[in-house]
C-alpha positions in Angstrom: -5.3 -3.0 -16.5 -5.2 -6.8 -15.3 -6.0 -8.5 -12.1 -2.8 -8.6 -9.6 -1.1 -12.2 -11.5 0.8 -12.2 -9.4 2.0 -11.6 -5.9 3.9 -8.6 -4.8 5.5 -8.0 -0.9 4.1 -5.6 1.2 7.5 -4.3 1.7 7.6 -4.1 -2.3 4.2 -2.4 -2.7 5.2 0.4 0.1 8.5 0.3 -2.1 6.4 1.0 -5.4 4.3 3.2 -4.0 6.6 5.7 -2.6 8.6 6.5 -6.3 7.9 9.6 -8.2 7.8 7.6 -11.4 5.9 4.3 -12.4 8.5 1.0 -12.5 9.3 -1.8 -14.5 10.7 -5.0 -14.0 12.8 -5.5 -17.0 15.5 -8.8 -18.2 19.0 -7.3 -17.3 22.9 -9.4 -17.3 21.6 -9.6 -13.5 18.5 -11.3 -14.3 15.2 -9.6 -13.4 15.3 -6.1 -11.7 12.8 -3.2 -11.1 13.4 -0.1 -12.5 11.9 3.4 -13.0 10.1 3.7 -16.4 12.3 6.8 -17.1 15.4 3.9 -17.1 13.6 1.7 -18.3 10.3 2.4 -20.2 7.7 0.6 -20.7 6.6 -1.5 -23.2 3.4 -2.3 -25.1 3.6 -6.0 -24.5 4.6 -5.2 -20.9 1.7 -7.1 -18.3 0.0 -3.7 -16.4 -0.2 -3.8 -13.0 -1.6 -1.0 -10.8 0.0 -0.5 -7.2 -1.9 2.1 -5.5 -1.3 5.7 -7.3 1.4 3.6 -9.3 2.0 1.3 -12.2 4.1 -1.6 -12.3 4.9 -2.8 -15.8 6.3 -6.2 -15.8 8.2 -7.3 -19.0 6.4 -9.8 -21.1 9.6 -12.2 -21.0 9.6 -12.1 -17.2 5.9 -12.4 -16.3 5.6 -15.8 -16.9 8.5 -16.8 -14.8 7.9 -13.8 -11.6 5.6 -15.4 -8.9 6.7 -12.8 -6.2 7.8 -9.7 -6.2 10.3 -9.2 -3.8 13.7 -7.2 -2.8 15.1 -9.9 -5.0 14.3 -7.5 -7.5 15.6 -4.5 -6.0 19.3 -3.2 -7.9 22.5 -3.4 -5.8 22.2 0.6 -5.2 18.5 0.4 -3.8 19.3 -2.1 -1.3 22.1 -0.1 -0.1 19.4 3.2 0.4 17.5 0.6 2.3 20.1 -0.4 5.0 20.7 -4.0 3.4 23.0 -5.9 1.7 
């Protein structure tokens, strides 16, 4: 596992932290977008980063371009089960 590269929202971590599944943030038509691993499974060349009892996989052509992750990230749907748009 790596250091933290980079910085993630405590409204993201709480986010991360309360899935049943490890997530990824993976290169959609959308741009980048976090996903469970069991949509989206991870990758050897993904950058590892723990969250708590989770892991966050980060897709090796969007680490080097995420600074933050944010609800920026989130899909259309999961915003929605949030309460925002």
């Amino acid at each position: 596992m790596q250091k933290k590269p980079l910085t993630i929202v405590p409204e993201m971590e709480e986010y991360i932290r309360s899935k049943t599944s490890d997530q990824r943030i993976a290169t959609t038509c959308e741009g980048p977008l976090i996903f469970s691993v069991k949509i989206s499974p991870s990758k050897p060349t993904d950058l590892v980063i723990q969250v708590g009892e989770r892991t966050l996989y980060v897709s090796a052509l969007q680490a080097p371009l995420i600074k933050v992750v944010d609800s920026r990230l989130l899909p259309r749907c999961a915003l929605f089960k949030m309460g925002k748009r």
